[in-house]
Each structure stands twice: as structure tokens, then as C-alpha cells.
N, C-alpha and C positions, 0 to 999 in steps of 0.2 A: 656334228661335223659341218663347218662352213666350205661351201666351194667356193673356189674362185671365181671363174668364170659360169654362171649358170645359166641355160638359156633358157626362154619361155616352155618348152616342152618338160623339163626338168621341174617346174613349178606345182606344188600341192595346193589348190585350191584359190580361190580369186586373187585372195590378200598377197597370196607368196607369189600370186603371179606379176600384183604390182609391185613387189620390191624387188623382183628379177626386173621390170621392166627401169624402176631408179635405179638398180645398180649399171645396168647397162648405160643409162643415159650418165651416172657419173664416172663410169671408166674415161680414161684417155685416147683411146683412140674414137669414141665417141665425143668427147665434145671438143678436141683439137678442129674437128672441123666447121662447129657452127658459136656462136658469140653464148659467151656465159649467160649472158638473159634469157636466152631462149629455152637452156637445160633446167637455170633455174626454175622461171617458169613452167614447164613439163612436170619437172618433179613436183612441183609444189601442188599442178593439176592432179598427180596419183595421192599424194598428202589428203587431200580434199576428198576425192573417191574411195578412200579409205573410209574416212570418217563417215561418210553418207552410206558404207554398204549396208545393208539389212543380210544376214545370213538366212537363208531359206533350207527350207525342207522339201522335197517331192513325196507326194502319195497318187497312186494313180496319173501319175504323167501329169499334174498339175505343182507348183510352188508356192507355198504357204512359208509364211515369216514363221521362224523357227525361236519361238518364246519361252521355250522349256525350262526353266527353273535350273537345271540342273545344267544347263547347256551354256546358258546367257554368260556366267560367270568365265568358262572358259573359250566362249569369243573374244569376250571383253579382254583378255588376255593376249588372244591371238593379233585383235585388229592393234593394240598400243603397241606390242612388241613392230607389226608390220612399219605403225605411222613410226616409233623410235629411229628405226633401219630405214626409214627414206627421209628423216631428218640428220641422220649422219652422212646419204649419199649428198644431201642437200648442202651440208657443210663441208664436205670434200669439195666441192664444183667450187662453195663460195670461199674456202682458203684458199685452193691454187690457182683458179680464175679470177679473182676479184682483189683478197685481200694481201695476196702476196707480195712481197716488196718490190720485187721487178716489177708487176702491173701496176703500182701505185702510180695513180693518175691517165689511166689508161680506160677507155669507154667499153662498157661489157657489155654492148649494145654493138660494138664495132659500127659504130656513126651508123645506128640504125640500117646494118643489113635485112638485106629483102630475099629470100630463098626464088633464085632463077634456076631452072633446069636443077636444081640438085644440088648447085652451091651457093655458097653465101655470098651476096656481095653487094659493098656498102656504100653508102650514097659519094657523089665525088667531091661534097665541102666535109673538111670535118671538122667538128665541133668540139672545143676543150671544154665546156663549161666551169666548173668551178676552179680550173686546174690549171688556165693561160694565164696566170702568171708565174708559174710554175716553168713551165714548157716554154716560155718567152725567156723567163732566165735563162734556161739551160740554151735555147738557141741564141743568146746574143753572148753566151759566157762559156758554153762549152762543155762536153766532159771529150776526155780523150779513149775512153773502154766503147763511147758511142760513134766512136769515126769525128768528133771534132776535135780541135786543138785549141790550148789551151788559150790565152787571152796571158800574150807577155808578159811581164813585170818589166814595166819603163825603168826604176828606179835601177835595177842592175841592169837594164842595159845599157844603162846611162851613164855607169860609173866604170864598167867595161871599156867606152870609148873615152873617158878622161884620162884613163892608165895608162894608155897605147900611147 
């Protein structure tokens, strides 16, 4: 049974506790408030700590790497299924943050926000890099769904005033 919403406490063991902590970071009310790089980022750091866990065993209140033949086979199980699920969270963030049509052309950096008291926020030039000419059409041409208007057609309105 998958939950929806699961928190850290709800988590069986390290691995489930980092793909609680990637699906949090790829919900929406999670990363509506901080710049797509930064979730990506995050997630990709639990991605990583996956791969590097060693699973252990306790005897006598000490932790010994847990080698057992019999066991190895269904870690290695446990840790791909974990890294799978925080590369799905990973590509959730990056289709609705990044690669979505509305964001196209849009910085997932937010011109390089800086985390002040708790929220994000972003230097005051902002930088289009590969995408101002892009963004230079549309300000010198227009769309009207973005609050500009359109850029005339001289030719009727030129033929409008020969009629009259």
C-alpha cells in the first residue's frame, strides 16, 4: 500500500526514511516555495546517500556491516527500489519545475536565490542567459494572455483609413 502523504516518523528503516524525506521535498507545497535547483539538488544529495549506505547489524550495543550472504541480496533490493523512488521524485520536480511549457525559458535558480530568514530571495539583476532573445522578442512583440498587446498590422490599418 503506497501513502500519500508519509512523514519521517511513518518511515521503516534509513533507506524509507530517505525517500520520505524525497517525496516531501518533491510535493508541491514543498518546493512552490524555494527555486527548482535547490529540491533538485537535495534529492539528488539523498540519491547519493543511498548509494553510499552500508547496512549494519548490532551485537552487544556495537554495529558491524551486515555481510551475510543471505541478507546482501535483499538489501541490494531494498537500496535500487529506494534510489528508483527518489529518481521518480527527482523527475517530478524536474517536469513541473523546469521542463514544463510554461517554465520554458525560465531560471530554476530564480536568478540565483540566497535563503534569508526562511525565504528565498533572488539577486535584483536578472539574468536570461541562453533565452534573451527569446524574452527580447516577446518584449518588443508581445503576447496578449501576458498583459501585452499586440504589435498592429499597419497594412489594415491603413486600408481602413483609404475607405473612409
Amino acid at each position: 500500500m503506497k501513502h500519500k502523504h508519509r512523514k519521517a516518523g511513518q518511515a521503516r528503516g534509513y533507506l524509507d526514511s530517505l525517500v520520505v524525506r524525497g517525496e516531501q521535498l518533491a510535493s508541491y507545497l514543498t518546493r512552490r516555495n524555494k527555486p527548482a535547483q535547490v529540491s533538485l539538488e537535495r534529492i539528488m544529495n539523498l540519491v547519493e546517500k543511498a548509494q553510499n549506505y552500508q547496512h549494519t547489524i548490532t551485537k552487544n550495543g556495537k554495529k558491524y556491516p551486515s555481510n551475510s550472504a543471505s541478507q546482501v541480496e535483499r538489501q541490494e533490493r531494498q537500496r535500487e527500489k529506494c534510489i528508483a523512488r527518489l529518481w521518480e521524485c527527482y523527475n517530478q520536480v524536474l517536469e513541473t519545475e523546469v521542463m514544463h511549457p510554461t517554465k520554458k525559458g525560465k531560471d530554476e535558480t530564480w536568478n540565483g536565490a540566497k535563503e534569508v530568514n526562511g525565504t528565498w530571495t533572488s539577486e535584483p539583476i536578472y539574468y536570461y542567459g541562453d533565452h534573451f532573445e527569446n524574452v527580447l522578442g516577446d518584449e518588443l512583440h508581445g503576447y496578449k494572455a501576458q498583459g501585452r498587446t499586440k504589435v498592429k498590422n499597419l497594412d489594415s490599418y491603413e486600408n481602413k483609413e483609404d475607405s473612409e
